[in-house]
N, CA, C and O atoms as a printed pandas DataFrame, in Angstrom:
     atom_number atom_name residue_name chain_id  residue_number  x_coord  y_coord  z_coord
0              1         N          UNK        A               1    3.250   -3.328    6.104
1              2        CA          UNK        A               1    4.557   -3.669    5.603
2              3         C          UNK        A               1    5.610   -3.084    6.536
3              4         O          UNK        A               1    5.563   -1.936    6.978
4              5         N          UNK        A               2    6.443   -3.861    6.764
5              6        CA          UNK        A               2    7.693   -3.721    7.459
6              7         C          UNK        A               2    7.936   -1.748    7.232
7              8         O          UNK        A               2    7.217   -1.139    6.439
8              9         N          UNK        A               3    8.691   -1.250    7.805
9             10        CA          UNK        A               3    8.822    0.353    7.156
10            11         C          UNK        A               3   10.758   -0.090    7.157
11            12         O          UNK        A               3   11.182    0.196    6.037
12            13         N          UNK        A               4   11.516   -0.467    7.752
13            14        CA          UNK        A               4   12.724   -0.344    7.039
14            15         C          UNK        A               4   12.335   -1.100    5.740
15            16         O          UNK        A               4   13.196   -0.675    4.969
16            17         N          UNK        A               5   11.523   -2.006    4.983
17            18        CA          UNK        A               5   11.265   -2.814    3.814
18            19         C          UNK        A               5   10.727   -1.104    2.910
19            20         O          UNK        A               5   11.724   -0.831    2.241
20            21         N          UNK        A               6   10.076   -0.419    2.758
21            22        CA          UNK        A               6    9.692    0.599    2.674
22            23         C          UNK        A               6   10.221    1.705    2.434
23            24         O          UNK        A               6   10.016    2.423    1.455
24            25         N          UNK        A               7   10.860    1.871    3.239
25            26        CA          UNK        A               7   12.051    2.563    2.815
26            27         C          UNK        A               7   12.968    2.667    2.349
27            28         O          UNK        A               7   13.464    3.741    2.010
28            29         N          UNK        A               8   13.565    1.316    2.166
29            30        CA          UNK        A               8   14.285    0.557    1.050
30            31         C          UNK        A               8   13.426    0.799   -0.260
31            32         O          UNK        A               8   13.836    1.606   -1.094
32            33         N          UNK        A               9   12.688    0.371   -0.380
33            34        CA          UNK        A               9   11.756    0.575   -1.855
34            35         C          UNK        A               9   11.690    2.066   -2.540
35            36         O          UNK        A               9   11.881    2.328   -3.728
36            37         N          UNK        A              10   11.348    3.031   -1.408
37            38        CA          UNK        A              10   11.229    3.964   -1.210
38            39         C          UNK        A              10   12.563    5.185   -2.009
39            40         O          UNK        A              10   12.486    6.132   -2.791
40            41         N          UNK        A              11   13.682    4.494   -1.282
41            42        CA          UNK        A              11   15.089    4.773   -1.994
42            43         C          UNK        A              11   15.245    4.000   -3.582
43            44         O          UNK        A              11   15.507    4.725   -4.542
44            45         N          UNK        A              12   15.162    3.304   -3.676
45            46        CA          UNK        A              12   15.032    2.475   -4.989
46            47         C          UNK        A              12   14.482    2.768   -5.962
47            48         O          UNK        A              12   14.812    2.263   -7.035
48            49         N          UNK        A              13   13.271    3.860   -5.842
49            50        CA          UNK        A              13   12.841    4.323   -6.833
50            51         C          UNK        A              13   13.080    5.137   -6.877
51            52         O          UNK        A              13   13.681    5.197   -7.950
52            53         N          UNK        A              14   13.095    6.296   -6.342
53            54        CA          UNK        A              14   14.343    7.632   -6.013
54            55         C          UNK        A              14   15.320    7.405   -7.072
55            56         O          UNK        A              14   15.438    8.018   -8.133
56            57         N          UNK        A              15   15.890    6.587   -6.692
57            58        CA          UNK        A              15   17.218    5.985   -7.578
58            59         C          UNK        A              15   17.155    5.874   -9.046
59            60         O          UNK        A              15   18.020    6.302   -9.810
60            61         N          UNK        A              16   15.825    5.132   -9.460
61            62        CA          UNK        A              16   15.178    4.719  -10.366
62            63         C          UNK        A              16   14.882    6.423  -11.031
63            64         O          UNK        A              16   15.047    6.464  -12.250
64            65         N          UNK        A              17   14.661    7.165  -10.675
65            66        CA          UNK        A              17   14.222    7.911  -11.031
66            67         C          UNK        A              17   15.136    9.463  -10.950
67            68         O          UNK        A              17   14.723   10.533  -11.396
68            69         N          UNK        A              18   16.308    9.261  -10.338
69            70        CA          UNK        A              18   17.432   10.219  -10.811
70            71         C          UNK        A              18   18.108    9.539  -12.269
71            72         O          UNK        A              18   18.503   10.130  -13.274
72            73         N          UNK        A              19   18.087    8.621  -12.077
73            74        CA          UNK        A              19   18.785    7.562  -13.733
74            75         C          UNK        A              19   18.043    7.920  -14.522
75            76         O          UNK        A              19   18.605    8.732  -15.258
76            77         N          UNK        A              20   17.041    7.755  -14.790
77            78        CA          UNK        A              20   16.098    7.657  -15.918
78            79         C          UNK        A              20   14.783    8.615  -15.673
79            80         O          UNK        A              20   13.606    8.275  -15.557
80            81         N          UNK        A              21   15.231    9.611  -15.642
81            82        CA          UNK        A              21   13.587   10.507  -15.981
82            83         C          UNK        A              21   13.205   10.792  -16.437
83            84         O          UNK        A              21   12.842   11.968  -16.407
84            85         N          UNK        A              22   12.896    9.864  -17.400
85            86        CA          UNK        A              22   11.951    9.975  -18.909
86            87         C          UNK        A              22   11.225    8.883  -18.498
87            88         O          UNK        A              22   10.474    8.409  -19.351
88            89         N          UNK        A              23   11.256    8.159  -17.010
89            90        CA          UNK        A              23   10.418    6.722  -17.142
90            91         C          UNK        A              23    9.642    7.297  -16.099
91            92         O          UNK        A              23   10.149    7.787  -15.090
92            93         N          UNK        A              24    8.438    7.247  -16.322
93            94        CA          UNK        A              24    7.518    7.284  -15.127
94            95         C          UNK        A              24    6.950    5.566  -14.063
95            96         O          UNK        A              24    6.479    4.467  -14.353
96            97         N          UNK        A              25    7.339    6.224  -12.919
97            98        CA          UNK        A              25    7.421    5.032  -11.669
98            99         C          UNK        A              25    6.054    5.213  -11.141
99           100         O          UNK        A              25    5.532    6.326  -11.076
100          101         N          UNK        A              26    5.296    3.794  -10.652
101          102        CA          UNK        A              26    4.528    4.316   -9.886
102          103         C          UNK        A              26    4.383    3.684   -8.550
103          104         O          UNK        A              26    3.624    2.731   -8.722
104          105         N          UNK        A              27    4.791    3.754   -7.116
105          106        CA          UNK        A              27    4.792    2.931   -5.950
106          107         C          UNK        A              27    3.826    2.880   -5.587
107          108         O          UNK        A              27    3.102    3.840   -5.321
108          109         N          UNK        A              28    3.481    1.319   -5.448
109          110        CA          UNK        A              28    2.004    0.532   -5.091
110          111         C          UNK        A              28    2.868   -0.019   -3.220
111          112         O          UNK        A              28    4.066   -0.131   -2.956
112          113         N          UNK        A              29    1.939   -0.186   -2.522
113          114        CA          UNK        A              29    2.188   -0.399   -1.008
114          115         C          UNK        A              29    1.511   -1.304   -0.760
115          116         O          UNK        A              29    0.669   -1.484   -1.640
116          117         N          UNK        A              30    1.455   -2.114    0.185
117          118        CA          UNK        A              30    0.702   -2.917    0.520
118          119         C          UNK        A              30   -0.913   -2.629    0.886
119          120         O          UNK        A              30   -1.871   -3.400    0.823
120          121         N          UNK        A              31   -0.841   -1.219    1.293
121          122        CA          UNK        A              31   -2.224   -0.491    1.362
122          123         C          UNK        A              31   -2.803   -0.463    0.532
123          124         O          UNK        A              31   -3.984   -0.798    0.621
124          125         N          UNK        A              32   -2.246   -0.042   -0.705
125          126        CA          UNK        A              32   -3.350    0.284   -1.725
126          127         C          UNK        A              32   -3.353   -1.301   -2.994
127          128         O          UNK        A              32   -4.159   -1.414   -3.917
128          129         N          UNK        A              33   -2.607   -1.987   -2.769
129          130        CA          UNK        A              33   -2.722   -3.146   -3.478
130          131         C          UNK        A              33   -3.775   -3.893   -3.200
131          132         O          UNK        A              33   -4.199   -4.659   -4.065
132          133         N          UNK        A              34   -4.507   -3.791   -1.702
133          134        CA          UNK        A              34   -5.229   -4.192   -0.974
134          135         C          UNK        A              34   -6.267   -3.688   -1.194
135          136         O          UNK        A              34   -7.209   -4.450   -1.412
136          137         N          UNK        A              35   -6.480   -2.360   -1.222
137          138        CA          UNK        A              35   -7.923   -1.639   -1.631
138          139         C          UNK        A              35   -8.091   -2.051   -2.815
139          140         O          UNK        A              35   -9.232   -2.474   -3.003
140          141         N          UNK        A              36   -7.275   -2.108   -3.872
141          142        CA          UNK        A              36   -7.585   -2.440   -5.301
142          143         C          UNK        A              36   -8.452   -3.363   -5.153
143          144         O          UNK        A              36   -9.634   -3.292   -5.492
144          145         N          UNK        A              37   -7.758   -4.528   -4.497
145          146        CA          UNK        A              37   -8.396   -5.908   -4.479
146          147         C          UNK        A              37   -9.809   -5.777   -4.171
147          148         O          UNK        A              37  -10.717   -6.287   -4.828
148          149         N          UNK        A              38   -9.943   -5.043   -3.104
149          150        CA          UNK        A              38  -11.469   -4.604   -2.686
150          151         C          UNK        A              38  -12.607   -4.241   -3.508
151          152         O          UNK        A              38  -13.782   -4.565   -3.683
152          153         N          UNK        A              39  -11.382   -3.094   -4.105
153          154        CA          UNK        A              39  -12.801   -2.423   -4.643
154          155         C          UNK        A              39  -13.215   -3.055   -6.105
155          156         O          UNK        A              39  -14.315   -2.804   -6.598
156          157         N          UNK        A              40  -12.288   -3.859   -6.730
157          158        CA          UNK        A              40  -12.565   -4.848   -7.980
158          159         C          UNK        A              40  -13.251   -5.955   -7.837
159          160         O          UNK        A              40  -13.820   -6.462   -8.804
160          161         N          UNK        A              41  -13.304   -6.572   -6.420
161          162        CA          UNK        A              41  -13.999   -7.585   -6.210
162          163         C          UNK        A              41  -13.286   -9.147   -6.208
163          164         O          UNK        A              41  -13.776  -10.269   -6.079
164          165         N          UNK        A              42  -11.805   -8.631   -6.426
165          166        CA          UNK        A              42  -10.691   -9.576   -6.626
166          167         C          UNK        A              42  -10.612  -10.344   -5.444
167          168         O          UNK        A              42  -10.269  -11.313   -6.121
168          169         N          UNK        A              43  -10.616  -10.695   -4.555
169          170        CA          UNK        A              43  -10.470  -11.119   -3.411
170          171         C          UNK        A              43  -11.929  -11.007   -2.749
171          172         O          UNK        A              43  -12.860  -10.216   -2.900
172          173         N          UNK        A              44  -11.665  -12.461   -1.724
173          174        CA          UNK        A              44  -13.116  -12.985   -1.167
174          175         C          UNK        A              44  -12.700  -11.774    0.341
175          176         O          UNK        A              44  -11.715  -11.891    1.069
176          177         N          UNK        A              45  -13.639  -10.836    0.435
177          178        CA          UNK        A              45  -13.060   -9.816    0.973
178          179         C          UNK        A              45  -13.463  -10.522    3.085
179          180         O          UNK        A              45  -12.808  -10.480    4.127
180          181         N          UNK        A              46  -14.769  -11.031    2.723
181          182        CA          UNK        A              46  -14.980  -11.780    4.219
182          183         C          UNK        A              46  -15.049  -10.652    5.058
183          184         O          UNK        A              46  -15.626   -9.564    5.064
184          185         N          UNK        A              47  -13.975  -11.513    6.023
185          186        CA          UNK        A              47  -13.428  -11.268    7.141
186          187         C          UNK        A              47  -12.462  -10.159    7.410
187          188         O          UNK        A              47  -12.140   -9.807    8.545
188          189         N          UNK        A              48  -11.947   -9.545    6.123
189          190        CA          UNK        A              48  -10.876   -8.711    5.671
190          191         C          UNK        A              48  -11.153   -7.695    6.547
191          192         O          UNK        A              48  -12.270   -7.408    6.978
192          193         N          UNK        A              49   -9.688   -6.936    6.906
193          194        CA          UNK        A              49   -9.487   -5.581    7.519
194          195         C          UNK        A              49   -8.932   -5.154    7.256
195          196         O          UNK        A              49   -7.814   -5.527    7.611
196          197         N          UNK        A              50   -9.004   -3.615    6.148
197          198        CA          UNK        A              50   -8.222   -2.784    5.317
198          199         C          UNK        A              50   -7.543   -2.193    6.719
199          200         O          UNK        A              50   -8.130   -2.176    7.801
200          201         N          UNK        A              51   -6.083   -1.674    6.466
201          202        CA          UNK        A              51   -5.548   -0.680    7.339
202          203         C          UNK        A              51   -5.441    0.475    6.700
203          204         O          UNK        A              51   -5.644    0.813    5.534
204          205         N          UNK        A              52   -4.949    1.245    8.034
205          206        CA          UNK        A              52   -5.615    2.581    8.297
206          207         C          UNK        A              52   -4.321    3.343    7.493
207          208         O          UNK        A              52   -3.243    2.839    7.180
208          209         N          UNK        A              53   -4.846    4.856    7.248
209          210        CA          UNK        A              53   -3.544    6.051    7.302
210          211         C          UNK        A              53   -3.129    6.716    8.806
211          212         O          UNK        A              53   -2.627    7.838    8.866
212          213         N          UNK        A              54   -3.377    5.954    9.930
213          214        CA          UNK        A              54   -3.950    7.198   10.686
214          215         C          UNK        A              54   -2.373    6.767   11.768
215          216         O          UNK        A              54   -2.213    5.712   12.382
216          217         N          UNK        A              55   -1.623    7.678   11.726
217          218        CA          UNK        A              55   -0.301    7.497   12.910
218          219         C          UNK        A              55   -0.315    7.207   13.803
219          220         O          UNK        A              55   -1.314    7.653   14.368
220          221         N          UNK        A              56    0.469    6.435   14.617
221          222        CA          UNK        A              56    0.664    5.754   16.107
222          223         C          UNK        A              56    0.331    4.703   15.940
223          224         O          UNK        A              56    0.476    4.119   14.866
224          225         N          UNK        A              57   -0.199    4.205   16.967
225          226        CA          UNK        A              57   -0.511    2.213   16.769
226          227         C          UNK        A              57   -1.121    2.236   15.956
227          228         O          UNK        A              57   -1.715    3.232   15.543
228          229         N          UNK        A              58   -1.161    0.732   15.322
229          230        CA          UNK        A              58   -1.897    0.027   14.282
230          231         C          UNK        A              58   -3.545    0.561   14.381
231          232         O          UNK        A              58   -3.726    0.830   15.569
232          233         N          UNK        A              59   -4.490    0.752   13.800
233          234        CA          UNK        A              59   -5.913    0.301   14.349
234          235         C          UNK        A              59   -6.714    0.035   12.926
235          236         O          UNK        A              59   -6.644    0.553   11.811
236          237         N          UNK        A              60   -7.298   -0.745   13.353
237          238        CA          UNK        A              60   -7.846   -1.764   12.582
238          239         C          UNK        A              60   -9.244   -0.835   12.190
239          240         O          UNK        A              60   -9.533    0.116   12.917
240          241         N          UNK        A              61  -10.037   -1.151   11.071
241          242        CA          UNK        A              61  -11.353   -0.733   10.528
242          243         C          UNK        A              61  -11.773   -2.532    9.815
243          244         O          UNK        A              61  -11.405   -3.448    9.079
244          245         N          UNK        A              62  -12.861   -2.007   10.799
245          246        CA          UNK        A              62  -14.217   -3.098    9.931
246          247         C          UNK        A              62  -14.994   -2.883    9.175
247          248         O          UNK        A              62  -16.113   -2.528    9.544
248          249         N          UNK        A              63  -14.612   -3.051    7.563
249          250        CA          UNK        A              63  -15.231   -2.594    6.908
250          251         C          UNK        A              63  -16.817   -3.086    6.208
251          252         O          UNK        A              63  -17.427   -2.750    5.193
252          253         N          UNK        A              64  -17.136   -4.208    7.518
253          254        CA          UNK        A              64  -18.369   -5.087    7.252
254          255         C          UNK        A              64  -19.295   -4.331    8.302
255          256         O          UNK        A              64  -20.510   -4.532    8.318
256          257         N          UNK        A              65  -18.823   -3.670    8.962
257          258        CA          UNK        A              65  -19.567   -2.625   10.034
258          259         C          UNK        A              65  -20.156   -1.310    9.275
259          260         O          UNK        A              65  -21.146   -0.647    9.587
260          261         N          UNK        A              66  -19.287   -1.134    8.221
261          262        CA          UNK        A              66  -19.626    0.272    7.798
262          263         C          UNK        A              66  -21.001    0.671    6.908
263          264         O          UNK        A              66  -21.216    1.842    6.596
C-alpha cells in the first residue's frame, strides 16, 4: 500500500481515537488482510506472494517454496 495512503489512515484513527476513547479501533493493512485470506483458505492462494516486514526494497517470499 501506497505509505502517504497509510499514513493518512494512520492519522485518522489517531483522530478517531482522541474523540472517542471509549471506542476501540482496530487497523487492518493490506498485509495482514492478505494473510487472513491465507490462512482461512479464502482466496485461491496459487501463485500468491505474501509481502514482507523486512525494510528497504520490496522482496518478495514464495510461499509455495516453503
Amino acid at each position: 500500500m501506497n505509505q502517504r495512503l497509510v499514513t493518512k489512515k494512520n492519522r485518522k484513527v489517531r483522530r478517531l481515537r482522541e474523540l472517542y476513547p471509549d471506542i476501540a479501533c482496530k487497523v487492518f493493512y493490506q498485509r495482514d488482510y492478505l494473510h487472513l485470506l491465507m490462512k482461512y483458505g479464502l482466496d485461491d492462494v496459487g501463485d500468491w506472494e505474501a509481502p514482507t516486514r523486512v525494510p528497504g526494497p520490496p522482496q518478495i517470499v514464495n510461499l509455495g517454496e516453503l
